[in-house]
C-alpha positions as CSV (number, residue, x, y, z in Angstrom):
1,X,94.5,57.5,-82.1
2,X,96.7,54.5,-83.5
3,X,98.1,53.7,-80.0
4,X,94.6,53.3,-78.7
5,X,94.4,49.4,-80.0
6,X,97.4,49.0,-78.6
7,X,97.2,49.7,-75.6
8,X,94.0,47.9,-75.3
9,X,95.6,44.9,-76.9
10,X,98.0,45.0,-73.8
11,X,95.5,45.2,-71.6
12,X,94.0,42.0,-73.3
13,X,97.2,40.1,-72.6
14,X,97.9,41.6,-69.2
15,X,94.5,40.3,-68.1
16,X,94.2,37.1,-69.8
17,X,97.9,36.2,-67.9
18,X,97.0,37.6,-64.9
19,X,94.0,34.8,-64.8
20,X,95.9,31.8,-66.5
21,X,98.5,32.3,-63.3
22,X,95.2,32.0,-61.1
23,X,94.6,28.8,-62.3
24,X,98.0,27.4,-60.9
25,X,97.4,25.9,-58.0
26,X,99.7,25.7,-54.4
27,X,99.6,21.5,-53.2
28,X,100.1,20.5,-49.3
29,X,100.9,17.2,-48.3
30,X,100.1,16.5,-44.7
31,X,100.9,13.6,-42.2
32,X,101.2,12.3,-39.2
33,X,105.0,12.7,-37.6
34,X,106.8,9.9,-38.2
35,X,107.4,8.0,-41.7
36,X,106.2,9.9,-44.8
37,X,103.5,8.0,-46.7
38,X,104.1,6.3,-50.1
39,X,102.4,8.2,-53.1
40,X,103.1,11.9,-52.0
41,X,105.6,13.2,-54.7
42,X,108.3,14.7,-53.5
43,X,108.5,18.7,-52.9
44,X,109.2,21.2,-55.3
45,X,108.5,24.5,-55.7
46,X,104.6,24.0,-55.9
47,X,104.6,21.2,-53.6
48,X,105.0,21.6,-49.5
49,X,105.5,18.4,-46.8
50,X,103.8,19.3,-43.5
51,X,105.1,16.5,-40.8
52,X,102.7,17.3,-37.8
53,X,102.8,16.2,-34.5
54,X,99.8,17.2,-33.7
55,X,97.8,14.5,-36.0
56,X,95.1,12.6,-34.1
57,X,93.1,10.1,-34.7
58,X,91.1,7.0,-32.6
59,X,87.6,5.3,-33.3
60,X,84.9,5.5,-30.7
61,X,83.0,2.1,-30.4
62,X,79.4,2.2,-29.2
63,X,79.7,-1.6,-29.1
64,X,82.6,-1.0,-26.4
65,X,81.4,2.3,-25.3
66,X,84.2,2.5,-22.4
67,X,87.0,1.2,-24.3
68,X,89.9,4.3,-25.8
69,X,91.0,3.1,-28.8
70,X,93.1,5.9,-29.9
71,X,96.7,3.8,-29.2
72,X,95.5,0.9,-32.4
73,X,96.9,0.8,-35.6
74,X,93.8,0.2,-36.9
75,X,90.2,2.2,-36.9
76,X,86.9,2.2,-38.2
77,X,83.4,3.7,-38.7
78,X,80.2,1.4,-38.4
79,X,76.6,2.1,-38.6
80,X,74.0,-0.6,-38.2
81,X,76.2,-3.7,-39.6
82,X,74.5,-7.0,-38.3
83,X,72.4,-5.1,-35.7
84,X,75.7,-4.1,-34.1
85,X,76.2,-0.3,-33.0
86,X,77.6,2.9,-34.3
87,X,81.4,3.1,-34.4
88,X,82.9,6.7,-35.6
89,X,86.0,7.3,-36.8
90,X,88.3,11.1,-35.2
91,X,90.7,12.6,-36.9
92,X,92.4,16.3,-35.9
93,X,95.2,17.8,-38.0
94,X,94.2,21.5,-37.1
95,X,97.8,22.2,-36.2
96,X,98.2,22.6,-39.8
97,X,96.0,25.2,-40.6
98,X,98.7,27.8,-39.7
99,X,101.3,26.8,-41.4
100,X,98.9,26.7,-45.1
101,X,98.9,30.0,-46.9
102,X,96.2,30.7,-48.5
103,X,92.4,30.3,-48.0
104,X,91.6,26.1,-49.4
105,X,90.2,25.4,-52.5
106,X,90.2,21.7,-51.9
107,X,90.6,19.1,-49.2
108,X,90.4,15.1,-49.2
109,X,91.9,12.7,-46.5
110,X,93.9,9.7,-48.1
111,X,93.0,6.6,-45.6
112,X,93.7,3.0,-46.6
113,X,90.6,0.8,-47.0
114,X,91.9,-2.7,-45.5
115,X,88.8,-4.1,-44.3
116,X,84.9,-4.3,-44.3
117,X,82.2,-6.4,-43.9
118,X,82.9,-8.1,-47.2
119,X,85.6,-8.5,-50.1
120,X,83.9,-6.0,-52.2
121,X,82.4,-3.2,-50.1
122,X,80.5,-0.3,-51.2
123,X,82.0,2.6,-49.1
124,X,79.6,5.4,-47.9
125,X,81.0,7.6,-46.0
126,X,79.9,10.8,-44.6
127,X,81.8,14.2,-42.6
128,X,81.1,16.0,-40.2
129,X,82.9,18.8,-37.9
130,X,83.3,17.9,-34.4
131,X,82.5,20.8,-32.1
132,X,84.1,19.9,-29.3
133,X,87.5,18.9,-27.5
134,X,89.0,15.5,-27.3
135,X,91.6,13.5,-26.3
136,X,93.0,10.6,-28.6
137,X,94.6,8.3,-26.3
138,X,91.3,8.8,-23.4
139,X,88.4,9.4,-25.9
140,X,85.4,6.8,-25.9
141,X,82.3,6.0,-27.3
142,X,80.9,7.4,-23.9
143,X,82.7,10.6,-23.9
144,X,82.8,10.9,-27.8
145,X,82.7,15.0,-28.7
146,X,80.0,16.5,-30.2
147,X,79.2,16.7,-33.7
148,X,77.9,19.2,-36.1
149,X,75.9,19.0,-39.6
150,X,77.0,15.8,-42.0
151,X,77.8,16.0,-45.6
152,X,78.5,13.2,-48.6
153,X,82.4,13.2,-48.3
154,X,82.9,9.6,-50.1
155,X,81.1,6.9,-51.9
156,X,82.2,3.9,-54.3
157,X,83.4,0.4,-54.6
158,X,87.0,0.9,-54.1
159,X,88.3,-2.9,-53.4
160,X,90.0,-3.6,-50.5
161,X,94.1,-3.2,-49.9
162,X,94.2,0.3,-51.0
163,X,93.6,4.4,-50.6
164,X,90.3,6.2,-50.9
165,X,89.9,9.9,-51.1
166,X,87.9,11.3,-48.8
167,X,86.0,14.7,-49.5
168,X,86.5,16.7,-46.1
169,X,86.8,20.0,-47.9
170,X,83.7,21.9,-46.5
171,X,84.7,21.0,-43.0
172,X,88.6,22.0,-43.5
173,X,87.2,25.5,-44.9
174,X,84.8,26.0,-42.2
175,X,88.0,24.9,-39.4
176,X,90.5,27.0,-41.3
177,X,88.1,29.9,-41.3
178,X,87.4,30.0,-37.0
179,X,89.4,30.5,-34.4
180,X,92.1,28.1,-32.6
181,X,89.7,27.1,-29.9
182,X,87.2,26.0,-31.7
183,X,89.2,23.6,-34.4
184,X,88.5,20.2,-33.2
185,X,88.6,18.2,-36.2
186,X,86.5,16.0,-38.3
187,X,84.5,13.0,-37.4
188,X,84.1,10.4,-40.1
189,X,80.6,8.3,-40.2
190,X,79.6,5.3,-42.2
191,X,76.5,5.8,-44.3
192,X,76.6,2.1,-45.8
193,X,76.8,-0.3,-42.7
194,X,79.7,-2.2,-43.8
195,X,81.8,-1.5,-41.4
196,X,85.2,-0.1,-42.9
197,X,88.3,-0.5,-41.1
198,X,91.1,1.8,-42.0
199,X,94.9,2.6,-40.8
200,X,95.5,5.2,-38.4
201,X,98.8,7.1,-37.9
202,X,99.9,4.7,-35.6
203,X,100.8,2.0,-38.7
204,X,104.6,1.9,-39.3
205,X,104.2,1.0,-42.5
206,X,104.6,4.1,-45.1
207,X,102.0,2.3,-47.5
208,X,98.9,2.6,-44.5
209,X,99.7,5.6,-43.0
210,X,97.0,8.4,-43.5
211,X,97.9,11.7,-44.9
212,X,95.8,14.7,-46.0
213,X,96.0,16.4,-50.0
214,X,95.3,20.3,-49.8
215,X,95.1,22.9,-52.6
216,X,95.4,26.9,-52.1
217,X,96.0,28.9,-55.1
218,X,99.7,29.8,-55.8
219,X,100.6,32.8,-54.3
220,X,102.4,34.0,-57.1
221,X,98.9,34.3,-59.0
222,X,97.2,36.2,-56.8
223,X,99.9,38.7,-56.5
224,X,100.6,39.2,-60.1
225,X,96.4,38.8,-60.5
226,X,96.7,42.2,-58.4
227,X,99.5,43.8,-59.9
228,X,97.4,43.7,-63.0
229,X,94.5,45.1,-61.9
230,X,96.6,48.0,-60.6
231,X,97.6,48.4,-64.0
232,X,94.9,48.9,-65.8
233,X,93.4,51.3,-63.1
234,X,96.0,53.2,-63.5
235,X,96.4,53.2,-67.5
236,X,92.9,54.1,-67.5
237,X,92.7,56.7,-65.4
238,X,95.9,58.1,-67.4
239,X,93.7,57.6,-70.5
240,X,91.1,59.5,-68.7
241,X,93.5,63.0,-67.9
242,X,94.5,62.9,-71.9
């Protein structure tokens, strides 16, 4: 009867370890191909660099509705600034959904902020998945894909010169979870009408260029998360036959 406590104190620390390890987590860095951006660390063992070829992004003007701008260094979002119309901003790095293991905990776009409507904007920005097809160097305000539902993915005063994190998780986790054909991207809408103007992938300079932070749990945890559970099923069940 003594080695009853025991092995329930086992059990204890088998359990407890098996959800600290959950709460390591498994960090993506994702850019455009080309030069890396400044302020991803480098790799490690936790850490993984995805260059992708695949990145896309281009704004679509409705104040130059036949005009592609998907070659500019530069792109922006604009709703209702000065009577003007609505500018959206695309971006597409669905390529990269099968090179992440692991279903996404978390998911913000890294854009720098380089412009607005004045020196000290307040940012509101919401996302959207787009639902269908595009074409960065063709797509225009007047052949602008479809969109689907909107939800709060940034607000603040940031300053200008600088990054701002943008919350696109919900859209990455609804992309990552349906199929190839239908992962088209996300489009990016200003909620504050001030007009922000950002860097797309086509900057040389590693201090603009956009990049995308993603967080999976580390696949270690889950595995050894399991391997305990196993354990105690089957120490139980031995316990049990006694």
């Amino acid at each position: 009867m003594k080695a009853l406590p025991l092995l329930f104190s086992a059990i204890l620390v088998i359990t407890m370890s098996a959800y600290a390890d959950v709460s390591d987590y498994y960090i993506y860095y994702i850019y455009p191909a080309g030069t890396k951006p400044t302020d991803i660390p480098p790799a490690s063992s936790t850490i993984a660099h995805i260059e992708l070829a695949g990145w896309a992004d281009a704004a679509v003007d409705g104040n130059a509705p036949s005009t592609a701008f998907g070659a500019d260094e530069a792109a922006h979002a604009e709703a209702s600034y000065a009577g003007r119309q609505e500018a959206d901003l695309l971006v597409d790095f669905s390529d990269a959904y099968p090179l992440i293991t692991g279903a996404i905990i978390e998911a913000k776009l890294h854009l720098y902020l380089f412009g607005a409507a004045n020196a000290n904007p307040s940012i509101g920005l919401n996302a959207a998945r787009i639902l269908s097809s595009w074409t960065e160097g063709t797509v225009t305000w007047n052949s602008k894909p479809t969109s689907g539902s909107q939800s709060s993915a940034y607000s603040g005063t940031p300053g200008l010169n600088g990054r701002i994190e943008i919350d696109v998780t919900a859209q990455v986790l609804a992309e990552q979870g349906d199929t190839v054909p239908n992962r088209h991207g996300i489009d990016l809408i200003d909620t504050s009408a001030v007009s922000p103007y950002f860097f797309a992938k086509e900057s040389s300079i590693a201090a603009y260029r956009p990049y995308l932070h993603v967080v999976v749990p580390e696949p270690g945890g889950i595995l050894l998360m399991l391997s305990a559970s196993l354990w105690l099923l089957r120490n139980r069940k031995a316990q049990r036959s006694h």
